[in-house]
C-alpha positions as CSV (number, residue, x, y, z in Angstrom):
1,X,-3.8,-61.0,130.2
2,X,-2.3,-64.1,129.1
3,X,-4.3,-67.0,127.0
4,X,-4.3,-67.7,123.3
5,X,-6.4,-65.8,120.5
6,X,-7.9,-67.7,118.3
7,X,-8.7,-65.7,114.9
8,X,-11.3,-67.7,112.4
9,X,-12.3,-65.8,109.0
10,X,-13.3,-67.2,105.4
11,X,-10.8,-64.5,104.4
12,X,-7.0,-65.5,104.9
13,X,-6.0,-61.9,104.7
14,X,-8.0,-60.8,107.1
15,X,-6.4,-63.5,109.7
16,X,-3.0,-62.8,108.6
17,X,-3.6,-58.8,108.8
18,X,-5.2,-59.9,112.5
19,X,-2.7,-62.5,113.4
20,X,0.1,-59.9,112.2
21,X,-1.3,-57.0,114.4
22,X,-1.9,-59.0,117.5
23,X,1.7,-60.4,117.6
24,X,3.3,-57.5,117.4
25,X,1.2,-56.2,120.5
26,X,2.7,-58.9,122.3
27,X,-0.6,-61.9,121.9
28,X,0.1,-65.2,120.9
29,X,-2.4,-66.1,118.0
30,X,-3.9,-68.7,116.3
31,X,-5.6,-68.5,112.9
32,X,-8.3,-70.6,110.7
33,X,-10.2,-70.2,108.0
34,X,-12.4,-72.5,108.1
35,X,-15.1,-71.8,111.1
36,X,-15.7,-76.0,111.4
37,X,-12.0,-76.6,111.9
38,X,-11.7,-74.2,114.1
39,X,-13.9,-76.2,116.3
40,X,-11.1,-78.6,116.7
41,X,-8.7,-75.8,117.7
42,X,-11.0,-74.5,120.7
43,X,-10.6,-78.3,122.0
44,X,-6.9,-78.5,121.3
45,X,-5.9,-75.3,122.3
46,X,-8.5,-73.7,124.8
47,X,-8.1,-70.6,123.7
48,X,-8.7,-67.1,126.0
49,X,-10.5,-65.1,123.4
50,X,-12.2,-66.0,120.1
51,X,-12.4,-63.5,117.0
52,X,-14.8,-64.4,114.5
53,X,-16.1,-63.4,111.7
54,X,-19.9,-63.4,111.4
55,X,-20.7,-64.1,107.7
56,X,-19.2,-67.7,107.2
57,X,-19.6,-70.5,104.6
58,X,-20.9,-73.9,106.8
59,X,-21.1,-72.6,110.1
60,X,-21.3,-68.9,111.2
61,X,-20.1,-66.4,113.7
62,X,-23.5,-67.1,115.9
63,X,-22.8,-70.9,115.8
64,X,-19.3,-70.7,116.3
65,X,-20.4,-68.7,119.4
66,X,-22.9,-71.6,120.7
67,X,-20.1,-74.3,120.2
68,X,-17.5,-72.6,121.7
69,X,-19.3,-72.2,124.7
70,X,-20.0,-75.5,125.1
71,X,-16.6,-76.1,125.0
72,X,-15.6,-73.5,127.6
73,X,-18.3,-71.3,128.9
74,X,-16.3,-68.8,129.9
75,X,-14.0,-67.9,126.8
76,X,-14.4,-64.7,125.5
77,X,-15.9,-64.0,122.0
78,X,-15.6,-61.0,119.9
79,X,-17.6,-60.5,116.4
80,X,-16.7,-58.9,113.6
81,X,-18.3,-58.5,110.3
82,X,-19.3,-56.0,107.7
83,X,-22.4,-56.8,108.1
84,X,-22.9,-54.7,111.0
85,X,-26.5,-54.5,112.0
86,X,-28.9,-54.1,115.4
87,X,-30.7,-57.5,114.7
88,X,-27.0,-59.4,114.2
89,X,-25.3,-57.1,117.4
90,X,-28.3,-58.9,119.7
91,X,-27.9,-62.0,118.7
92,X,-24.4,-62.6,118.6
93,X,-24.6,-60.9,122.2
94,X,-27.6,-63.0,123.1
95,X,-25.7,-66.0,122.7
96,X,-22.5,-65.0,124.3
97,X,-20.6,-62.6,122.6
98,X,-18.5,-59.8,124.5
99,X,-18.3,-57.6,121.9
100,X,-18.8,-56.9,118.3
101,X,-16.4,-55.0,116.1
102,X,-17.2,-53.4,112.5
103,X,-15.1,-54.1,109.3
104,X,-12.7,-52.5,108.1
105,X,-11.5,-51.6,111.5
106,X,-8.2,-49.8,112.7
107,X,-5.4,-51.5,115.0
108,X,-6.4,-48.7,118.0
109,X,-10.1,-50.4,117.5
110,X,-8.7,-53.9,117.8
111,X,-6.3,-53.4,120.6
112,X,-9.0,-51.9,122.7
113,X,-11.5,-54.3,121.7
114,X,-8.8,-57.2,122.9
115,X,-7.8,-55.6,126.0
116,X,-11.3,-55.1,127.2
117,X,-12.3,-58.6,126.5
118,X,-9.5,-60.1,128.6
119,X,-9.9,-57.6,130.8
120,X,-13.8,-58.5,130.9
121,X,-12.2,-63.0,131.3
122,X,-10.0,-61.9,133.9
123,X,-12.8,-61.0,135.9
124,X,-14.6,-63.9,135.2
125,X,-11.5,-65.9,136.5
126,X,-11.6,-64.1,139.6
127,X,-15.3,-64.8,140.3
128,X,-15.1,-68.2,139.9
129,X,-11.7,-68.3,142.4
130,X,-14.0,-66.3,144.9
131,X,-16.7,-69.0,144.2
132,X,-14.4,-71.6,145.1
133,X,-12.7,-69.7,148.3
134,X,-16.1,-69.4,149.9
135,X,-16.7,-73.1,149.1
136,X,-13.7,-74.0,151.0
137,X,-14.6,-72.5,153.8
138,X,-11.8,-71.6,155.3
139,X,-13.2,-72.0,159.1
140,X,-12.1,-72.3,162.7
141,X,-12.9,-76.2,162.2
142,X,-10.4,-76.3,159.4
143,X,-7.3,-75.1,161.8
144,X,-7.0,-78.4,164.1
145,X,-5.6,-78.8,167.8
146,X,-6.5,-79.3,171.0
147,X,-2.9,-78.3,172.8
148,X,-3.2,-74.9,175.1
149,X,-1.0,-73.2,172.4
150,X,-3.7,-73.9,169.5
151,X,-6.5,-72.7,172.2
152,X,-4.4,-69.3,172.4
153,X,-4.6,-69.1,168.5
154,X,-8.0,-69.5,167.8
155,X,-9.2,-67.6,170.8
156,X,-7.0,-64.2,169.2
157,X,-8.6,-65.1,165.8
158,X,-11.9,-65.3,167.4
159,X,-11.5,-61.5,168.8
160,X,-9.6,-59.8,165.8
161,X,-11.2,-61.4,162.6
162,X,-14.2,-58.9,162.4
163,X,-11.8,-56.3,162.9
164,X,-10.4,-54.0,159.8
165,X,-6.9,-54.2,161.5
166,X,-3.7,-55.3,159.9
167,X,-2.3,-58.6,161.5
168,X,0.9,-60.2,161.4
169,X,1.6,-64.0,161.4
170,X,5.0,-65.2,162.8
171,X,5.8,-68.8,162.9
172,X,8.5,-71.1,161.7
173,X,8.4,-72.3,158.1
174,X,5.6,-75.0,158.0
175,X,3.4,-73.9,160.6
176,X,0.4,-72.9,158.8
177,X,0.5,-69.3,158.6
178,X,-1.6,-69.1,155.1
179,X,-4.2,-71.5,156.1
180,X,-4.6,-68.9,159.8
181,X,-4.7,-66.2,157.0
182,X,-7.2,-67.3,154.6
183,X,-9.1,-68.6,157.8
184,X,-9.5,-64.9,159.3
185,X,-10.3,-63.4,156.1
186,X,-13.2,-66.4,155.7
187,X,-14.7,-64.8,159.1
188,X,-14.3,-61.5,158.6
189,X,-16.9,-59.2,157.3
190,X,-14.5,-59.2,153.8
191,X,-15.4,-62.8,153.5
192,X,-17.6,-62.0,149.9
193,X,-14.4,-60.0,148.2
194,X,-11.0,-61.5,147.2
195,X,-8.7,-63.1,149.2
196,X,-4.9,-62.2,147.1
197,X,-2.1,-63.9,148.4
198,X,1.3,-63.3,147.1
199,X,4.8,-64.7,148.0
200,X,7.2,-61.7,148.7
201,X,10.6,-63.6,149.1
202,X,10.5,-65.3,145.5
203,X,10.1,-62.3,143.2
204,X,12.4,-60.1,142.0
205,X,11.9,-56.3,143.2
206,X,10.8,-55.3,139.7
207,X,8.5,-58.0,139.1
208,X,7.1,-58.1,143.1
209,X,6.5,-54.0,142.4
210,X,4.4,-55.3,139.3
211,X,2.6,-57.4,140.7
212,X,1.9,-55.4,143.7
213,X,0.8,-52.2,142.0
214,X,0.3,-53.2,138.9
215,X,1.8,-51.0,135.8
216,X,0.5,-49.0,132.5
217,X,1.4,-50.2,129.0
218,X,4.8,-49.2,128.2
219,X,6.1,-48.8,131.7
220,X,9.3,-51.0,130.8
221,X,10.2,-53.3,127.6
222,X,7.8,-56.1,127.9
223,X,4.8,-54.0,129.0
224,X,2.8,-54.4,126.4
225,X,-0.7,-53.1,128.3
226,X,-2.1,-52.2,130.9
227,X,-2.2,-54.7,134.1
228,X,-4.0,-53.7,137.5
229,X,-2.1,-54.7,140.4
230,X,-2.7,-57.2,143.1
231,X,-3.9,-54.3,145.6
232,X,-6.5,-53.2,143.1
233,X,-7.7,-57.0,142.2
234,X,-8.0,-57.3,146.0
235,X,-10.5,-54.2,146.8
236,X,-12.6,-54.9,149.3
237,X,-11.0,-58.0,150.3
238,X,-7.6,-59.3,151.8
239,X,-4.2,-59.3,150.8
240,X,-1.9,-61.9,152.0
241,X,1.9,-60.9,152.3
242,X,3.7,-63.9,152.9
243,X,7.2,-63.9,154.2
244,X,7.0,-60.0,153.7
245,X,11.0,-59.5,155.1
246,X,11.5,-60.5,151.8
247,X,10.6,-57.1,150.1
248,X,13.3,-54.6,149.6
249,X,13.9,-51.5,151.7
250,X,12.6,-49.6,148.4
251,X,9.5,-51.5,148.3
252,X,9.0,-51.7,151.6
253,X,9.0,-47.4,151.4
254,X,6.2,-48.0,148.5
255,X,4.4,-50.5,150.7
256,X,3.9,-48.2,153.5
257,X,2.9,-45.4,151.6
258,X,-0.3,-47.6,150.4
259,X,-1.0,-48.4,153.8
260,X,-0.9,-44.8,154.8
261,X,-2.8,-43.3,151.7
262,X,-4.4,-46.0,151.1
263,X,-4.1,-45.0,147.6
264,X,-2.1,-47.0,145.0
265,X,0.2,-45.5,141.8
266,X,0.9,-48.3,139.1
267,X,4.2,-48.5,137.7
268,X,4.5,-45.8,134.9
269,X,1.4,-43.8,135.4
270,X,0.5,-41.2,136.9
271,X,-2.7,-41.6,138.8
272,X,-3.7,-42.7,141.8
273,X,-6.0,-45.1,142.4
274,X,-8.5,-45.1,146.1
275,X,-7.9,-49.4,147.5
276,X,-9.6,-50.9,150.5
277,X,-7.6,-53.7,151.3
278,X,-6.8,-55.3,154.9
279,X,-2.7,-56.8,154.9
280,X,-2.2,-59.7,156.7
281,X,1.4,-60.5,156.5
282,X,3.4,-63.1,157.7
283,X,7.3,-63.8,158.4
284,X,9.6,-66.8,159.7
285,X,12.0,-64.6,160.6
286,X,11.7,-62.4,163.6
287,X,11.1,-58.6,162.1
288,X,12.1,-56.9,165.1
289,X,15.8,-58.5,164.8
290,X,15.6,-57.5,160.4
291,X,14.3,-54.0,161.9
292,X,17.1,-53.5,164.2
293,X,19.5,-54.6,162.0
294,X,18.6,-51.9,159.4
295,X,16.7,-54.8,157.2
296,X,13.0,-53.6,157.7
297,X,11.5,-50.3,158.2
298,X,10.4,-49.9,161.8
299,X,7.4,-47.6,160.2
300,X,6.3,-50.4,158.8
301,X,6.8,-52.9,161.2
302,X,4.3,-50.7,163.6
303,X,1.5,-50.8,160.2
304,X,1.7,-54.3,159.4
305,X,2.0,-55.3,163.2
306,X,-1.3,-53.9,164.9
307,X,-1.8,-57.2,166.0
308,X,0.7,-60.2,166.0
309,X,-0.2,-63.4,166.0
310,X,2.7,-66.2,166.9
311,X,2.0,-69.6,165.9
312,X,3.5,-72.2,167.8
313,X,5.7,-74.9,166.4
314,X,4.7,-78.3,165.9
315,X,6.8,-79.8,168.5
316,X,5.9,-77.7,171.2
317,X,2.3,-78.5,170.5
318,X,1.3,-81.0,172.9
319,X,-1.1,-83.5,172.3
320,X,-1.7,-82.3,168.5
321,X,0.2,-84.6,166.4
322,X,-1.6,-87.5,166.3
323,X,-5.2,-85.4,165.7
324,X,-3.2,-84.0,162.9
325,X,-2.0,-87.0,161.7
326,X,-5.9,-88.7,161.3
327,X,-7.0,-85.7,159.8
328,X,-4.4,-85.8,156.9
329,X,-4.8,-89.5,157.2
330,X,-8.5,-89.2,156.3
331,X,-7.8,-86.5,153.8
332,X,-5.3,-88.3,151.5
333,X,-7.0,-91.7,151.7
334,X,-10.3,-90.6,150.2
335,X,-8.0,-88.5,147.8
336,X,-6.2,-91.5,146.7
337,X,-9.5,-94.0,147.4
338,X,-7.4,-95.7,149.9
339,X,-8.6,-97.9,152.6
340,X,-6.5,-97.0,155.2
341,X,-8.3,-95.7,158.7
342,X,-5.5,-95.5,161.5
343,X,-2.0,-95.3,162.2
344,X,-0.5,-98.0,164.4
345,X,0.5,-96.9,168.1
346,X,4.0,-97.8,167.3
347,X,4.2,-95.3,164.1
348,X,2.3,-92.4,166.4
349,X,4.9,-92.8,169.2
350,X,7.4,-92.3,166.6
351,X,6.1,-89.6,165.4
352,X,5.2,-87.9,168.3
353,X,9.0,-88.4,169.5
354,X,10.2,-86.9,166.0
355,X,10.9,-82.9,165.8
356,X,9.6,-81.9,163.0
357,X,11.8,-79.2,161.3
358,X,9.1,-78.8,158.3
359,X,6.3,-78.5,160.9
360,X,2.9,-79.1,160.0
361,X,3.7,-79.1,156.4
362,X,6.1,-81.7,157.0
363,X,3.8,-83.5,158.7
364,X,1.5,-83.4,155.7
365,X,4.3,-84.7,153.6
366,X,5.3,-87.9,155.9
367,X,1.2,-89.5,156.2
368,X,1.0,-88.4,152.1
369,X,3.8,-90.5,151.4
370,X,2.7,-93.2,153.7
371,X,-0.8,-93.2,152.1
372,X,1.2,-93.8,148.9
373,X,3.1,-96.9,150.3
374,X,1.2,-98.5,152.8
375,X,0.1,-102.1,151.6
376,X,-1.8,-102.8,154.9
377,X,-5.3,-101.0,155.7
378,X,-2.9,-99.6,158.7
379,X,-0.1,-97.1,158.6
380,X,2.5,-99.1,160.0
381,X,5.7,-97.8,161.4
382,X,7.8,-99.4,158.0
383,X,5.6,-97.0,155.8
384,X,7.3,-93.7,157.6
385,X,10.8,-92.1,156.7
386,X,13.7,-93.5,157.9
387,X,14.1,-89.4,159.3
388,X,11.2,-90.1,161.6
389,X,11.7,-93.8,162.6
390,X,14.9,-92.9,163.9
391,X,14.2,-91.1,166.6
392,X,12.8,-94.6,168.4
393,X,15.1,-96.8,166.2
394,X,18.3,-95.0,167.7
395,X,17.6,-96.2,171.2
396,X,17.8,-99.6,170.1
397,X,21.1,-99.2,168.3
398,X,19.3,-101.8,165.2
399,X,18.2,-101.2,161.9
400,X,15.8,-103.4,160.1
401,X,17.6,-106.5,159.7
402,X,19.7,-106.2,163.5
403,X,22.8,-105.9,161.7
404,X,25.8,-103.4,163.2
405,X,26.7,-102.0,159.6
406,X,22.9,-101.9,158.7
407,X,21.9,-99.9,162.1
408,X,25.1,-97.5,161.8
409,X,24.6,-96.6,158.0
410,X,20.8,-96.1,159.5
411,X,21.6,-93.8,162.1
412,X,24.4,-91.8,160.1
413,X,21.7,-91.2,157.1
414,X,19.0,-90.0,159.6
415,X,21.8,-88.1,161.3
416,X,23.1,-86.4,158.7
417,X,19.5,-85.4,156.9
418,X,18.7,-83.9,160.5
419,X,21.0,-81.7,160.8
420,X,21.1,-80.7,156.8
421,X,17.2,-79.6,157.5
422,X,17.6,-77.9,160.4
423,X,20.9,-76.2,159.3
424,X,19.3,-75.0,155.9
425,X,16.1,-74.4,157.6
426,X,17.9,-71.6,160.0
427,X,19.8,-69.8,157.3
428,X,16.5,-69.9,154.7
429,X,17.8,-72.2,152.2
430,X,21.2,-70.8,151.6
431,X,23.3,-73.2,150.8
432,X,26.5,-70.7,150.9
433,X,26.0,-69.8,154.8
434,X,24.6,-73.3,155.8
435,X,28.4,-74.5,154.5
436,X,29.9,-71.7,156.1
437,X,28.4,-72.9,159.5
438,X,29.1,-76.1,159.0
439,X,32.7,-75.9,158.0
440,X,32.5,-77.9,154.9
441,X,32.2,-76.6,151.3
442,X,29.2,-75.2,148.8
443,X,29.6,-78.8,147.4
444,X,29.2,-80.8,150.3
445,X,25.8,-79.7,150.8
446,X,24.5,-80.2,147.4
447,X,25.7,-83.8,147.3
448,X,24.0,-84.1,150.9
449,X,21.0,-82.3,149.5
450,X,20.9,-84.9,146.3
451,X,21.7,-88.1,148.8
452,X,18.5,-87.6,150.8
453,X,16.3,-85.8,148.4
454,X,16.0,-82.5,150.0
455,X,16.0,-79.0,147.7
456,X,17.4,-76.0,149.8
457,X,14.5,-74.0,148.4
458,X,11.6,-76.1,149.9
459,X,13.1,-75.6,153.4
């Protein structure tokens, strides 16, 4: 329930009383007297929900409501007045209003009121994020490649996307495994409800167990209301565990007890609450090695798992690079109304010759960037990484100019941000057990990090 309240009333005390309630329940308000002013605010600050009075001098609460809307059709509008009639209630709602509140009102009135409208926003929100989602269309056309591995994939999506079982998604980092997500939810009969993903291995275990099963006002010091969790925002639809070895042994415990009930208990309360959701979950580490080595509940290894679903890394993928590389081509050229239709031959044999740590993501990165640089209507082999030139470059023994010093500083550099990606890459961005490996110390492999513009976190 975050946003801004905007409070506008002819009466200062009334937005001070407002303004002084509302803060203390944790909102973040904004007050005006004057209703044609306020106008101005709306544009600046975009406010989440409007409370108006009704009875104004220049413009009132129904016009308020009209421009408002104009401005952002989906902010929320409450009324309140003490002129409280049927006629006014219709027309105020006719034009827009959520609700419509009756002076002199209590702080239980107005905290219900306020919750219930961006409650009432929230949902609103989500609509239009479905909209989008379906717009998408997260297809089998939208996963490309041709190589035998790819023709595995989509032929296992094919036969479990219709399916209600739980699937698993295992593949280094990079290799698509949200995009193979969203695209099975797209063709599964679930298509029409909410797709939720959520990142396991960035949150802490109090805020993941938030988010997860959502908690009741005053659950812990900052809970200032109630706030349904991601399981019960997802009914009906799909939630998307990514990297779920992430989760604690605790939450893991909670976790499976959803999946077996299929019943959910929000942090603090004491009901629970029926969810049908499908888990797809993914992991670039191998769960059977976390679950024998007392990481990951086998229990729940055997729910999530029902089907697994390996997908291949990018160097192993035959024949898909360069169909990968023309579609992201395509993409970021129209993005960035570029004129650039091909790749040179010389610039796909190096990067079919290149291994690809990142994957596919990677991948994205190195044609984004050379849409960015390119100066020719051809992606030419200059307009790629040093990282990825190398590979052919090394052969030759030259750099750019021929030069011995050049060519060795060349190789050195691509050397050395190599191995730092692949090293970080296999320890999950810890920089204390990649310098333990590589004999050197914590320091070492920041100022690597910092030389060749790599953050342990994004590898």
């Amino acid at each position: 329930m975050d946003g801004k309240i905007l409070i506008i009333d002819d009466e200062p005390e009334v937005v001070e009383n407002c303004h002084r309630l509302l803060s203390s329940m944790g909102y973040q308000c904004l007050g005006e007297t004057d209703p044609t002013k306020a106008l101005g605010e709306i544009e600046r600050e975009r406010p989440a929900l409007i409370l108006t009075d009704l009875k104004m001098p220049g413009l009132d609460g129904v016009e308020v409501i009209r421009e408002a809307k104009k401005i952002d059709p989906n902010v929320s509008v409450v009324m309140f007045t003490a002129y409280a009639t049927v006629q006014t209630a219709v027309e105020a709602m006719r034009e827009g209003a959520f609700d419509y509140i009756q002076k002199p009102f209590s702080s239980d009135e107005l905290d219900v009121v306020v919750q219930r409208a961006f409650e009432h926003r929230n949902l609103v929100e989500e609509n239009s994020i479905l909209r989008g989602q379906l717009q998408e269309r997260f297809r089998f056309e939208n996963v490309v490649g041709v190589s035998e591995k790819m023709q595995e994939v989509y032929e296992l999506i094919h036969k479990v996307a219709k399916s209600q079982a739980n699937i698993l998604i295992c593949g280094e980092s990079g290799t698509g495994k949200e995009l193979i997500a969203r695209t099975i939810h797209a063709n599964s009969d679930r298509a029409g409800k909410p797709f939720v993903p959520i990142d396991c291995g960035s949150l802490t275990e109090t805020l993941l167990e938030s988010e997860l099963f959502g908690h009741e006002k005053g659950a812990f010091t900052g809970a200032h209301m109630t706030k349904p969790g991601l399981f019960e925002v997802a009914n009906g639809g799909t939630v998307f565990l990514d990297e779920v070895a992430g989760m604690s042994l605790t939450l893991q415990s909670r976790l499976l007890r959803v999946l077996q009930e299929r019943q959910v208990r929000r942090v603090g309360g004491t009901r629970f609450l029926g969810v049908d959701v499908r888990v797809i979950s993914s992991s670039s580490r191998d769960l059977e090695e976390e679950e024998k080595n007392g990481r990951f509940r086998a229990d729940l290894f055997y729910r999530l798992n029902v089907v697994l679903l390996s997908l291949p890394s990018l160097r192993t993928r035959n024949g898909d690079i360069p169909l990968l590389a023309a579609c992201f081509l395509k993409q970021f050229a129209e993005a960035n109304h570029r004129e650039i239709k091909e790749i040179d031959p010389r610039a796909i044999r190096s990067l079919e010759e290149y291994h690809w740590p990142g994957n596919v993501r990677e991948l994205q990165n190195v044609i984004e960037r050379a849409v960015a640089i390119a100066d020719s209507p051809v992606v030419l082999p200059e307009h790629l990484p040093d990282r990825v030139r190398y590979r052919i470059r090394a052969g030759a023994g030259l750099s750019g100019d021929g030069s011995m010093k050049a060519s060795k500083q060349t190789i050195i550099g691509a050397f050395e941000r190599n191995y730092l990606v692949d090293l970080l890459k296999k320890h999950h961005g810890h920089i204390g057990h990649s310098a333990h490996e590589a004999g050197v110390d914590r320091k070492t492999i920041e100022r690597l990090l910092k030389k060749h513009g790599l953050k342990a976190n994004g590898l």
